[in-house]
MARVEXVO-829571 format. One record per residue: x, y, z of N, C-alpha, C in turn; residue in three letters. Coordinates in steps of 0.2 Angstrom, whole numbers, padded with zeros to 4 digits, always signed. Layout:
! MARVEXVO-829571
<node><n_c1>X</n_c1><n_c2>Y</n_c2><n_c3>Z</n_c3><ca_c1>X</ca_c1><ca_c2>Y</ca_c2><ca_c3>Z</ca_c3><c_c1>X</c_c1><c_c2>Y</c_c2><c_c3>Z</c_c3><code>Ala</code></node>
...
! end
This chain:
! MARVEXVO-829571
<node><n_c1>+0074</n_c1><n_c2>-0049</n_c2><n_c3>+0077</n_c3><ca_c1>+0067</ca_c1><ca_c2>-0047</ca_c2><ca_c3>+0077</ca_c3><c_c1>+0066</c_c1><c_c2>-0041</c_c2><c_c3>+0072</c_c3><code>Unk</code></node>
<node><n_c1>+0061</n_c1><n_c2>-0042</n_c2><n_c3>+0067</n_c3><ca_c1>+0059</ca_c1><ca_c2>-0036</ca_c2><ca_c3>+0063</ca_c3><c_c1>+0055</c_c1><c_c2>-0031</c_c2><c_c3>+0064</c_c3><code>Unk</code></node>
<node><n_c1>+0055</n_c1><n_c2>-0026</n_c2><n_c3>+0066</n_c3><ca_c1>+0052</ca_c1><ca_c2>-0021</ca_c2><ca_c3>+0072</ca_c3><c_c1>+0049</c_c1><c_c2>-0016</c_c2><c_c3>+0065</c_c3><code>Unk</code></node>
<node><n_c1>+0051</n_c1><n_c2>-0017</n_c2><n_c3>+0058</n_c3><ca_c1>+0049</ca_c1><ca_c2>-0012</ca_c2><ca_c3>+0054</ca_c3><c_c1>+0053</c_c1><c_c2>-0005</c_c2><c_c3>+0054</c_c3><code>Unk</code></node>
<node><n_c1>+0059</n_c1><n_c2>-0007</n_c2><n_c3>+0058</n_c3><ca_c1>+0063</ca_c1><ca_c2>-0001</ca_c2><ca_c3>+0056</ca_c3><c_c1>+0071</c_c1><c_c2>-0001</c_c2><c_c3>+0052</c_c3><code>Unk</code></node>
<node><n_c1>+0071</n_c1><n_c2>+0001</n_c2><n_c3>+0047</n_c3><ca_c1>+0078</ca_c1><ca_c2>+0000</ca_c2><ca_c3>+0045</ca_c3><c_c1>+0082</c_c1><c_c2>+0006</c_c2><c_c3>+0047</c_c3><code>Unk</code></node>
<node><n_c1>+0089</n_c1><n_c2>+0002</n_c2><n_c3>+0050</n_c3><ca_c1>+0092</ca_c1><ca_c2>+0007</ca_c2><ca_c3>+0054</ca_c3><c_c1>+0095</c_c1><c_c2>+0012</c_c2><c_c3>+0051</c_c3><code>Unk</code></node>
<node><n_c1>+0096</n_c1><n_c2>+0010</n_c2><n_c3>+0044</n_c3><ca_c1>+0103</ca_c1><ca_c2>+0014</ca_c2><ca_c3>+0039</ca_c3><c_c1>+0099</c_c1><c_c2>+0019</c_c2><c_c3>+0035</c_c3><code>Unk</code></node>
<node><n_c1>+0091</n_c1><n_c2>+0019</n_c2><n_c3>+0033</n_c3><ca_c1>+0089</ca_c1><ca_c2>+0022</ca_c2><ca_c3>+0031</ca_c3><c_c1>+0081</c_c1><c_c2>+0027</c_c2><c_c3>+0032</c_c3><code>Unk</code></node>
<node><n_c1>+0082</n_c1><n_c2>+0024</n_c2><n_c3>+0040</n_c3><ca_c1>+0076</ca_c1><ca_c2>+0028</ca_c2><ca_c3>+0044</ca_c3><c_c1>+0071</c_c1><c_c2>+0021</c_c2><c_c3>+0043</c_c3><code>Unk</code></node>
<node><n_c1>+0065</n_c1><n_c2>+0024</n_c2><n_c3>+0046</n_c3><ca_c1>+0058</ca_c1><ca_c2>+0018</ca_c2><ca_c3>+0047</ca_c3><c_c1>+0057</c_c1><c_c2>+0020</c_c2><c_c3>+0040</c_c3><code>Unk</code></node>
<node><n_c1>+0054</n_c1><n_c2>+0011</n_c2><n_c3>+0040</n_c3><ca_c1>+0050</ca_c1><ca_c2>+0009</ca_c2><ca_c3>+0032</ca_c3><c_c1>+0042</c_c1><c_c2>+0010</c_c2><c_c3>+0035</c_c3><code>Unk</code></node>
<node><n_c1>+0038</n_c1><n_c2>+0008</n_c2><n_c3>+0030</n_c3><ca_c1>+0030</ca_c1><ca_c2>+0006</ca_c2><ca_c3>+0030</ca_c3><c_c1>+0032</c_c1><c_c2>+0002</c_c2><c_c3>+0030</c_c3><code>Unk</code></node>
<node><n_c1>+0032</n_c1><n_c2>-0005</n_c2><n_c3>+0033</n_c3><ca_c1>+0034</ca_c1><ca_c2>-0011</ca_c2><ca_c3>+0031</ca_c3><c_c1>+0025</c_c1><c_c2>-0014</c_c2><c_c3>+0036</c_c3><code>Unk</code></node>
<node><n_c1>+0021</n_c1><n_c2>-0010</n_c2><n_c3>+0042</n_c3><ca_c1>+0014</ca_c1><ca_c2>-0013</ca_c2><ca_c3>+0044</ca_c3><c_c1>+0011</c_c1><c_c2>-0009</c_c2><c_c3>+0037</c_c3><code>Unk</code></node>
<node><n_c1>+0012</n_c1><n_c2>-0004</n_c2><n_c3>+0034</n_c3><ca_c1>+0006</ca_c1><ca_c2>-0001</ca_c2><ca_c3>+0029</ca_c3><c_c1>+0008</c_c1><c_c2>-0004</c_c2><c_c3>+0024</c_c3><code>Unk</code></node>
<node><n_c1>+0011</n_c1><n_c2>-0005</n_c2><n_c3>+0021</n_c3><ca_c1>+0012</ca_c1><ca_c2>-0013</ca_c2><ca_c3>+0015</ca_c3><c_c1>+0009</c_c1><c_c2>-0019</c_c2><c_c3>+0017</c_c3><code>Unk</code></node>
<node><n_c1>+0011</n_c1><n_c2>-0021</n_c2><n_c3>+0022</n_c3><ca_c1>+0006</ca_c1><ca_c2>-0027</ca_c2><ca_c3>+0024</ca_c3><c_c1>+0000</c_c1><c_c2>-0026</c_c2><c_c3>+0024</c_c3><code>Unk</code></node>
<node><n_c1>-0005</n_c1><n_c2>-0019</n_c2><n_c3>+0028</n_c3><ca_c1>-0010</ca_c1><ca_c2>-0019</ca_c2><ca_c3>+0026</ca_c3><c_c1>-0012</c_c1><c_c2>-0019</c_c2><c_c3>+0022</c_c3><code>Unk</code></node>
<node><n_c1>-0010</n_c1><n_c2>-0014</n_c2><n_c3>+0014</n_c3><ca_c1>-0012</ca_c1><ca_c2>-0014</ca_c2><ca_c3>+0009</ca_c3><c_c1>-0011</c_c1><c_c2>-0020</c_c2><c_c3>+0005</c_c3><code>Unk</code></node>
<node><n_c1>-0007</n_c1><n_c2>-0025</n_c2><n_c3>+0007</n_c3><ca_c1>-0007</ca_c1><ca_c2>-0029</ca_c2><ca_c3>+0002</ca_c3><c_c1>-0014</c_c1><c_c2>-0031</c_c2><c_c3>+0007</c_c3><code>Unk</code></node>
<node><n_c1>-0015</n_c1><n_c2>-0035</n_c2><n_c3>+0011</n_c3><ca_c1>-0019</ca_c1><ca_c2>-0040</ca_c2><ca_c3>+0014</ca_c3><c_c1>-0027</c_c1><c_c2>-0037</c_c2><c_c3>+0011</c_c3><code>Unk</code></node>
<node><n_c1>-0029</n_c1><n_c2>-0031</n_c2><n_c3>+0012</n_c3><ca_c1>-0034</ca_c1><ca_c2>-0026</ca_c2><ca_c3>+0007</ca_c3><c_c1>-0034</c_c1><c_c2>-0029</c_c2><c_c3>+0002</c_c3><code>Unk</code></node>
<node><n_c1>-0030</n_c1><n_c2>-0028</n_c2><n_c3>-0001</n_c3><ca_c1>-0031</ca_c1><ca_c2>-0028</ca_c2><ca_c3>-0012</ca_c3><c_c1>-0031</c_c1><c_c2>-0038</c_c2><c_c3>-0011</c_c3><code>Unk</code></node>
<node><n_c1>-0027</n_c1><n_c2>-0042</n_c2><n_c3>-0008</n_c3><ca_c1>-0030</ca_c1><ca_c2>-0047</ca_c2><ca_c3>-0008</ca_c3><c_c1>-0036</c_c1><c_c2>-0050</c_c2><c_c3>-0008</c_c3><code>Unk</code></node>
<node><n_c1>-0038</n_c1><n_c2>-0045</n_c2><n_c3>-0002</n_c3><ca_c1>-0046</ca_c1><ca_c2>-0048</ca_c2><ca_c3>+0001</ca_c3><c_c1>-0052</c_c1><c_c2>-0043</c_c2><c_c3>-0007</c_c3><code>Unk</code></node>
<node><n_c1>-0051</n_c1><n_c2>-0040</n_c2><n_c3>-0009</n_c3><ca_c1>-0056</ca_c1><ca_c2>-0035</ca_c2><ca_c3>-0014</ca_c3><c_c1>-0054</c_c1><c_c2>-0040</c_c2><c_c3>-0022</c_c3><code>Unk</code></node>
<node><n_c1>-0048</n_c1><n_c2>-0043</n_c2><n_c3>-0023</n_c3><ca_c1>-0046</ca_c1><ca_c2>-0045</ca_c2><ca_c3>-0030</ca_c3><c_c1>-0049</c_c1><c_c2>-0050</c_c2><c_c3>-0033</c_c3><code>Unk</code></node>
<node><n_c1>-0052</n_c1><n_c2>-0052</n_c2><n_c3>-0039</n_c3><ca_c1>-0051</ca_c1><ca_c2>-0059</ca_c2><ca_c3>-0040</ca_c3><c_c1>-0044</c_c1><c_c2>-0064</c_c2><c_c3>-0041</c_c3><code>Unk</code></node>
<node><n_c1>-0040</n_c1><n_c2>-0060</n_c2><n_c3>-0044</n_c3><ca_c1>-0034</ca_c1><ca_c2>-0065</ca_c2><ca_c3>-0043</ca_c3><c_c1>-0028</c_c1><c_c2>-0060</c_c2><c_c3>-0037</c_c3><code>Unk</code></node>
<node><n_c1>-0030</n_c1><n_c2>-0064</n_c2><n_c3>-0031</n_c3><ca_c1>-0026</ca_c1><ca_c2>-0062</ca_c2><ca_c3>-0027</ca_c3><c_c1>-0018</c_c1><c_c2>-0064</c_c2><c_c3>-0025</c_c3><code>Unk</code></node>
<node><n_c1>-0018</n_c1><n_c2>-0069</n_c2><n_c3>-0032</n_c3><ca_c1>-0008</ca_c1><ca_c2>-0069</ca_c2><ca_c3>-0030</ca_c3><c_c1>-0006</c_c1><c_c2>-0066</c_c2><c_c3>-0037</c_c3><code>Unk</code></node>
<node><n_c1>-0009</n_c1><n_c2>-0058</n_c2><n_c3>-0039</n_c3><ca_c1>-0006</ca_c1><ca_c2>-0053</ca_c2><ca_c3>-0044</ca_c3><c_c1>-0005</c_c1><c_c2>-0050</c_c2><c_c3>-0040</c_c3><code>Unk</code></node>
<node><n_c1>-0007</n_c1><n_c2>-0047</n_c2><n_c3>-0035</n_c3><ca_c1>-0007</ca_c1><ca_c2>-0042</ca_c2><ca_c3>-0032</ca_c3><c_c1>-0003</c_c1><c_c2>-0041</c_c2><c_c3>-0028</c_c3><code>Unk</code></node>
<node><n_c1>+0002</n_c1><n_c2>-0035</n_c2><n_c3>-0029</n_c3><ca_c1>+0008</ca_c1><ca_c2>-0035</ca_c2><ca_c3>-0027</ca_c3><c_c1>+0011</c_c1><c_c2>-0029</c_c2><c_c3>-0025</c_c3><code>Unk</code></node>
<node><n_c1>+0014</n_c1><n_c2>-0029</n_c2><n_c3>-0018</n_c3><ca_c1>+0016</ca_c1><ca_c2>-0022</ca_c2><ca_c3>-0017</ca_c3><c_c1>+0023</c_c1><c_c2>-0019</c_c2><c_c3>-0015</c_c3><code>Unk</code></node>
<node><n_c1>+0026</n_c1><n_c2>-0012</n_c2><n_c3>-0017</n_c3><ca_c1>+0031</ca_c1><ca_c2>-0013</ca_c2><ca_c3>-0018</ca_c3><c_c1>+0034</c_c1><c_c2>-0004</c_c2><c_c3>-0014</c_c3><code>Unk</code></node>
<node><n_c1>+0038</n_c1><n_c2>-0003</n_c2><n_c3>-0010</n_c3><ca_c1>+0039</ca_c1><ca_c2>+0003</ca_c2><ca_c3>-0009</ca_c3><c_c1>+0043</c_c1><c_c2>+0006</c_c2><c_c3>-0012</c_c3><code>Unk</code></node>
<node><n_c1>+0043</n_c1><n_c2>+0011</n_c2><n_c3>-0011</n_c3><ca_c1>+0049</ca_c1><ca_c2>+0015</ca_c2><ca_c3>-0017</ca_c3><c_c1>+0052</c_c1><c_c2>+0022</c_c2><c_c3>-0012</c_c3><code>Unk</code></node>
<node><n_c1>+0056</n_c1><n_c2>+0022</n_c2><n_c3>-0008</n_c3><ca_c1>+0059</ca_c1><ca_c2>+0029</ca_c2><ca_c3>-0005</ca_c3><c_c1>+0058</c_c1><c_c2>+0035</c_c2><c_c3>-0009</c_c3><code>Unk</code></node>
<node><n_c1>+0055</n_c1><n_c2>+0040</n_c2><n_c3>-0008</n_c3><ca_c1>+0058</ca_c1><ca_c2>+0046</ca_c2><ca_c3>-0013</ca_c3><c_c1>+0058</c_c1><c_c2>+0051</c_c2><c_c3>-0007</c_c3><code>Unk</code></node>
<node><n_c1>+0064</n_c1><n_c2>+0053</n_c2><n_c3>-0004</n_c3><ca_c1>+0064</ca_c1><ca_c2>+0058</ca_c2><ca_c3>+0001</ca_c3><c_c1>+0060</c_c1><c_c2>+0058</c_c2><c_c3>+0007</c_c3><code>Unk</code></node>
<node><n_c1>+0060</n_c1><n_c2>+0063</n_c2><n_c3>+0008</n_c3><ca_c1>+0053</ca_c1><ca_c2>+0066</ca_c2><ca_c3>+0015</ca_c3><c_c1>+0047</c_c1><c_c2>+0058</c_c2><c_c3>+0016</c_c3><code>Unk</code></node>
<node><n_c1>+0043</n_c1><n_c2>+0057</n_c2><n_c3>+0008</n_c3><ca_c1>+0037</ca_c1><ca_c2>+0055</ca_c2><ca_c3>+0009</ca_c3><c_c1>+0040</c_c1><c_c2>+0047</c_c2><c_c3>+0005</c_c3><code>Unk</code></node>
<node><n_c1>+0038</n_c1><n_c2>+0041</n_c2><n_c3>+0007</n_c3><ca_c1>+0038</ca_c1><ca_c2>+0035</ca_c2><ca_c3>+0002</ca_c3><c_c1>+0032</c_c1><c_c2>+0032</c_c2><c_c3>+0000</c_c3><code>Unk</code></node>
<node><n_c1>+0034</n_c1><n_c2>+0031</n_c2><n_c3>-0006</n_c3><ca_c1>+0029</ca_c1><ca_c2>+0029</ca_c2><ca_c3>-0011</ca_c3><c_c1>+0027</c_c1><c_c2>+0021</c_c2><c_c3>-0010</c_c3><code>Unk</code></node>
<node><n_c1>+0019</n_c1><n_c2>+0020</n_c2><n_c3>-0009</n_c3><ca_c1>+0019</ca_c1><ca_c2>+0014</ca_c2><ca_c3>-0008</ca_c3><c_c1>+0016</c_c1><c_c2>+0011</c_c2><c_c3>-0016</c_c3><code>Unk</code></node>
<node><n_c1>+0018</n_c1><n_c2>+0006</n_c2><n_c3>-0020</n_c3><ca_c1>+0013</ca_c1><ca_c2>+0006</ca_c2><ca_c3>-0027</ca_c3><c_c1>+0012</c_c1><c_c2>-0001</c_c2><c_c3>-0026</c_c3><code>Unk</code></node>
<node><n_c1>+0004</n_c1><n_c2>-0001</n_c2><n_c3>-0029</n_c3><ca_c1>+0000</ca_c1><ca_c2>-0007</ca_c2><ca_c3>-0028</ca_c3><c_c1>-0001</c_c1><c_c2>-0009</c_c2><c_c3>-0035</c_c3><code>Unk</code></node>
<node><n_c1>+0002</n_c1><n_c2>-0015</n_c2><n_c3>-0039</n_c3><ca_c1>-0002</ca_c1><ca_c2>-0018</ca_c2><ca_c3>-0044</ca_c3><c_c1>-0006</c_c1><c_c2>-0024</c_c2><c_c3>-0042</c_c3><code>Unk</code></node>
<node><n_c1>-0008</n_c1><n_c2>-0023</n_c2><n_c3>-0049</n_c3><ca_c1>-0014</ca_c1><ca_c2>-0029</ca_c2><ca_c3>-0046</ca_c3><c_c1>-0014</c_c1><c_c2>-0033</c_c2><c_c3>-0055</c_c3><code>Unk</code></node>
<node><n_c1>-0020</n_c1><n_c2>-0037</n_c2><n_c3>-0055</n_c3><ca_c1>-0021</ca_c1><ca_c2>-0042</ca_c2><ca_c3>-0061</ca_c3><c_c1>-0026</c_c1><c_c2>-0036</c_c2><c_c3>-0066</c_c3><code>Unk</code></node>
<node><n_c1>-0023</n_c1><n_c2>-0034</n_c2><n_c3>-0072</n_c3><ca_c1>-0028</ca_c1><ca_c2>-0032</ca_c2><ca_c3>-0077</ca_c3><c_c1>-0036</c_c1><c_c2>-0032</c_c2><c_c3>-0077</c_c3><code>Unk</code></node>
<node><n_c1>-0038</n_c1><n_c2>-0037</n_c2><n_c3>-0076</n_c3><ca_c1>-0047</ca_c1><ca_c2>-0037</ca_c2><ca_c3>-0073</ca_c3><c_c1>-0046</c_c1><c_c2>-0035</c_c2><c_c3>-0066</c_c3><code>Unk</code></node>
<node><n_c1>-0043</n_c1><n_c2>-0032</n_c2><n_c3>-0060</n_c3><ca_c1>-0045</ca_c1><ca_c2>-0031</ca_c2><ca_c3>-0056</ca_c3><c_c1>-0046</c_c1><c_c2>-0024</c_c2><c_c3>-0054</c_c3><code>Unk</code></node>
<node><n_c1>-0042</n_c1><n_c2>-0020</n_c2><n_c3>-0057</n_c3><ca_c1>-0042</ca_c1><ca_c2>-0013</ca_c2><ca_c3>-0056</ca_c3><c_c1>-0047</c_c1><c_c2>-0009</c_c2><c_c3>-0052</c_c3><code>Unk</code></node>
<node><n_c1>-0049</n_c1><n_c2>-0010</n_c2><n_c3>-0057</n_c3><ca_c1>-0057</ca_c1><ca_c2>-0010</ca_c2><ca_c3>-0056</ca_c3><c_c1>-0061</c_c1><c_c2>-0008</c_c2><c_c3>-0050</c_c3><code>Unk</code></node>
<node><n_c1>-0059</n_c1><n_c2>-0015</n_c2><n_c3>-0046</n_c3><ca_c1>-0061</ca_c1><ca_c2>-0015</ca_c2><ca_c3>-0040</ca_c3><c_c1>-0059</c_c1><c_c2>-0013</c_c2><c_c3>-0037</c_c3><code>Unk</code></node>
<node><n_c1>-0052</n_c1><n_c2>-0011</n_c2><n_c3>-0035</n_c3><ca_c1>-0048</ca_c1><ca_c2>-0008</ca_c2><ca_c3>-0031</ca_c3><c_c1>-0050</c_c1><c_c2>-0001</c_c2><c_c3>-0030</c_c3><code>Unk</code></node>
<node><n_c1>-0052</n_c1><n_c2>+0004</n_c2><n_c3>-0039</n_c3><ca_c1>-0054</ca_c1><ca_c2>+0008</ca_c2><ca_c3>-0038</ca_c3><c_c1>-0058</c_c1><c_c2>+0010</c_c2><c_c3>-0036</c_c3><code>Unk</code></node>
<node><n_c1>-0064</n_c1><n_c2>+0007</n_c2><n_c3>-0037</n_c3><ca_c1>-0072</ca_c1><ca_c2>+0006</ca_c2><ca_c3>-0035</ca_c3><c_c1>-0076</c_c1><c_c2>+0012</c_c2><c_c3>-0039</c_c3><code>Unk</code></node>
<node><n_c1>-0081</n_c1><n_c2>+0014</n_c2><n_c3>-0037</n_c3><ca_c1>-0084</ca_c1><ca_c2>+0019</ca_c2><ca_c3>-0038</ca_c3><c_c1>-0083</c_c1><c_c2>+0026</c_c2><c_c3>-0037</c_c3><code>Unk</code></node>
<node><n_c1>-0084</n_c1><n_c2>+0031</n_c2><n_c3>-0043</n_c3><ca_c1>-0082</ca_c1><ca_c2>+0038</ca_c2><ca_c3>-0043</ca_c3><c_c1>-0075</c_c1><c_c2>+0038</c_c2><c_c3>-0036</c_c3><code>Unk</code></node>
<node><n_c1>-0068</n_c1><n_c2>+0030</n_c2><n_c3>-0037</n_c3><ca_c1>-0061</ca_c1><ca_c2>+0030</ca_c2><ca_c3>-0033</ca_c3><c_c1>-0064</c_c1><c_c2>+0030</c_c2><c_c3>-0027</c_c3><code>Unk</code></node>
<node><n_c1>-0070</n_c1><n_c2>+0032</n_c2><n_c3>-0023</n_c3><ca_c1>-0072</ca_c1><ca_c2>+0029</ca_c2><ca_c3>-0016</ca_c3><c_c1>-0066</c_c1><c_c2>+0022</c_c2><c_c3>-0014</c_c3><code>Unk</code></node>
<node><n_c1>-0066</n_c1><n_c2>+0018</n_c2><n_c3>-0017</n_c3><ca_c1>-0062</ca_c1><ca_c2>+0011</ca_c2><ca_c3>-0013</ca_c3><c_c1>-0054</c_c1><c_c2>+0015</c_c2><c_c3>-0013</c_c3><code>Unk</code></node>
<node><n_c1>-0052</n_c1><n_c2>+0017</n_c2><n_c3>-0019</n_c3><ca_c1>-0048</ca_c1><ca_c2>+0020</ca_c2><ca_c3>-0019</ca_c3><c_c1>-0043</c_c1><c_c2>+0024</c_c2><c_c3>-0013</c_c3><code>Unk</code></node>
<node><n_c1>-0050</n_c1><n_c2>+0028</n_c2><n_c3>-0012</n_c3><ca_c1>-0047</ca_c1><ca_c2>+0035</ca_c2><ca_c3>-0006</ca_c3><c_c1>-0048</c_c1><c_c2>+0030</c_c2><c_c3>-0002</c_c3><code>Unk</code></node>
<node><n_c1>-0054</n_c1><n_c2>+0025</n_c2><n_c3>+0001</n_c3><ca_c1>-0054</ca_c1><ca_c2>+0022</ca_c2><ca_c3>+0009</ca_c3><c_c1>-0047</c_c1><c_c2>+0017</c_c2><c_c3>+0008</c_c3><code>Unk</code></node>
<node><n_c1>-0043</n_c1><n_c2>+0014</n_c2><n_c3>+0003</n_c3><ca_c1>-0038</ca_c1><ca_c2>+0010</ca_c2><ca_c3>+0005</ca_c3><c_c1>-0031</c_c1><c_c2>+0016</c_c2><c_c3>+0004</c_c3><code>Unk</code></node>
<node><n_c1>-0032</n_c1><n_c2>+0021</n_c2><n_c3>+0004</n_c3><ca_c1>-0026</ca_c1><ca_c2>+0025</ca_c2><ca_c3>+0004</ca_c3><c_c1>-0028</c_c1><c_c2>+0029</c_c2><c_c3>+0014</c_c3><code>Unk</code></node>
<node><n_c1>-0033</n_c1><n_c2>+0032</n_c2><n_c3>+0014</n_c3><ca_c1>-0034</ca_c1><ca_c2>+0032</ca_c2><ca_c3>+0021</ca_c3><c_c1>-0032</c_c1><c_c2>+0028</c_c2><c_c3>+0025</c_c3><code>Unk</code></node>
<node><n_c1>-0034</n_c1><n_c2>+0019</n_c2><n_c3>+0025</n_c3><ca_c1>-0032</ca_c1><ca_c2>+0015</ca_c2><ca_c3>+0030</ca_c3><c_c1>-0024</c_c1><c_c2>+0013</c_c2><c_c3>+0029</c_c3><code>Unk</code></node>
<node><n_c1>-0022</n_c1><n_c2>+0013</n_c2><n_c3>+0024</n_c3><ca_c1>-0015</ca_c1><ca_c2>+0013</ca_c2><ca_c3>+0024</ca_c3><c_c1>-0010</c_c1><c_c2>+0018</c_c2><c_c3>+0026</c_c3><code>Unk</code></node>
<node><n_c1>-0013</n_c1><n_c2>+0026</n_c2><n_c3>+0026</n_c3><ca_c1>-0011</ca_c1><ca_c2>+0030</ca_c2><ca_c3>+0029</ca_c3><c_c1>-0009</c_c1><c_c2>+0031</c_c2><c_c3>+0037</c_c3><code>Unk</code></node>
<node><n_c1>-0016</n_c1><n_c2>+0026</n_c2><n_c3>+0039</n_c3><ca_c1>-0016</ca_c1><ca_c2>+0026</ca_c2><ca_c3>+0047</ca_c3><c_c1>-0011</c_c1><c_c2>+0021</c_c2><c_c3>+0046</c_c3><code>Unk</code></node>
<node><n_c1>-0010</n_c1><n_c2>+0013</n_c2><n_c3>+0045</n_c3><ca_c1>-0005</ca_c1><ca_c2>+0009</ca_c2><ca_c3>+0046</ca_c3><c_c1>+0001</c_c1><c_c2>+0014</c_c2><c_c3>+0047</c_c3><code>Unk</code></node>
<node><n_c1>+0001</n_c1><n_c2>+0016</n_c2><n_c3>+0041</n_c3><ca_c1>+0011</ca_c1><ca_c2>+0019</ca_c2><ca_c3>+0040</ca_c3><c_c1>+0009</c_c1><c_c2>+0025</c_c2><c_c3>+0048</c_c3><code>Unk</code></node>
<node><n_c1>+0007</n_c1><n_c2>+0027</n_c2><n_c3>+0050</n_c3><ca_c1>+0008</ca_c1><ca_c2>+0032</ca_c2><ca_c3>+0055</ca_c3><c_c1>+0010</c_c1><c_c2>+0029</c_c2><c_c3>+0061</c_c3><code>Unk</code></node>
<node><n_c1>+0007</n_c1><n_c2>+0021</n_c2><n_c3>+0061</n_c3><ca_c1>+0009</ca_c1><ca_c2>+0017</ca_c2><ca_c3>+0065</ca_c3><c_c1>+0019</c_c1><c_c2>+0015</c_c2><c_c3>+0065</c_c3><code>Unk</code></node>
<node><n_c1>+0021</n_c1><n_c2>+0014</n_c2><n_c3>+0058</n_c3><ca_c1>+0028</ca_c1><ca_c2>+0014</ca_c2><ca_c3>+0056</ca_c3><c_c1>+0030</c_c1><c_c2>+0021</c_c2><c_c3>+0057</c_c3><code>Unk</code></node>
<node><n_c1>+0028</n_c1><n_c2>+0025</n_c2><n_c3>+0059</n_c3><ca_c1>+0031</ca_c1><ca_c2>+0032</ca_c2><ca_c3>+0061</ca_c3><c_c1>+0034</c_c1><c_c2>+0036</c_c2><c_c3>+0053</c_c3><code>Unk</code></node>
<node><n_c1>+0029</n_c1><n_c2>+0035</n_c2><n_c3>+0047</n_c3><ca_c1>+0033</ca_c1><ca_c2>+0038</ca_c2><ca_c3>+0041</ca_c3><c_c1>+0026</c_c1><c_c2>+0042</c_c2><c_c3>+0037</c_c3><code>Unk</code></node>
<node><n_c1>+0027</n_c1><n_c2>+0045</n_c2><n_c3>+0033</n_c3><ca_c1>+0020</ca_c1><ca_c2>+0046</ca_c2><ca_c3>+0028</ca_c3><c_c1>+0023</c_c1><c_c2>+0046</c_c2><c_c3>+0023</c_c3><code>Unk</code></node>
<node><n_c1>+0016</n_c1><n_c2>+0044</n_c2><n_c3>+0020</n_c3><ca_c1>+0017</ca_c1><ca_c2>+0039</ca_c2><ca_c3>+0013</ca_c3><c_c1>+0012</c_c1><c_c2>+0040</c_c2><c_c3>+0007</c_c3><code>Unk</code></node>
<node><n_c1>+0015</n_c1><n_c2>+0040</n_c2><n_c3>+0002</n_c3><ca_c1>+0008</ca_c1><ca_c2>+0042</ca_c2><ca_c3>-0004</ca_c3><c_c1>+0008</c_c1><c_c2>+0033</c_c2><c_c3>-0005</c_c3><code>Unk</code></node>
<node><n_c1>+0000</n_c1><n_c2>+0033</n_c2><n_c3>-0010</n_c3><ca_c1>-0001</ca_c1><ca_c2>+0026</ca_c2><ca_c3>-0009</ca_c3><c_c1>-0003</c_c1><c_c2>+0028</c_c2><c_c3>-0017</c_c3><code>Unk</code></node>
<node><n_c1>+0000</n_c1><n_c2>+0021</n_c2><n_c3>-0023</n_c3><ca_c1>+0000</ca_c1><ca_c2>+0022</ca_c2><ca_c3>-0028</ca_c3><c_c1>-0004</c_c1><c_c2>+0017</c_c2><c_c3>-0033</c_c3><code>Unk</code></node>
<node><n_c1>-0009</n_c1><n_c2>+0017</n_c2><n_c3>-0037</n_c3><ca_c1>-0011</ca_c1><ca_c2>+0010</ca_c2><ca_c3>-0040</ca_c3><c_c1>-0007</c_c1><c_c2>+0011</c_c2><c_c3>-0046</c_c3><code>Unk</code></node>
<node><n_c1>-0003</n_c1><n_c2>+0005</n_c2><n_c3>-0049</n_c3><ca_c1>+0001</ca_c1><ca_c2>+0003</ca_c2><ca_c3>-0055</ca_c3><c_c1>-0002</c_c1><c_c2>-0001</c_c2><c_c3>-0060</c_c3><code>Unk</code></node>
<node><n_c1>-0004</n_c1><n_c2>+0001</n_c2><n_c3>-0067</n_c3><ca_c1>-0005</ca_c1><ca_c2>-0005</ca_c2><ca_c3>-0070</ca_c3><c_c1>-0001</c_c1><c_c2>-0010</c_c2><c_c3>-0072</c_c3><code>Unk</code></node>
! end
């Protein structure tokens, strides 16, 4: 059973990933671009979201508002996985 913790390297986000993808899914027009990838760096791990060229967009929304509420609730996810995390959009 996958409980979201890797034993050798501490807890992952592995529920704040899945949030975050399910989010950028539901907001994109091309939802099978959108793809997310973690990256460890130390202390905090990086979560980076690409998406499809026309959608950025939306991700970021107005004056980044969609921005910071999907970096916020991705925040609480990983708090759930017991880790903090910056959350990245990637062209």
């Amino acid at each position: 059973m996958d409980d979201g913790v890797d034993t050798d390297d501490g807890p992952r986000p592995t529920h704040a990933a899945a949030v975050l993808e399910h989010v950028a899914k539901s907001l994109v027009d091309v939802p099978d671009e959108a793809r997310v990838d973690i990256d460890d760096k130390g202390r905090r791990t990086q979560v980076n979201l690409r998406v499809a060229d026309g959608d950025m967009g939306r991700i970021i929304g107005k004056r980044g508002r969609m921005a910071n509420a999907i970096r916020t609730v991705t925040r609480a996810a990983a708090a759930h996985d017991g880790v903090e995390i910056d959350v990245e959009f990637l062209d």
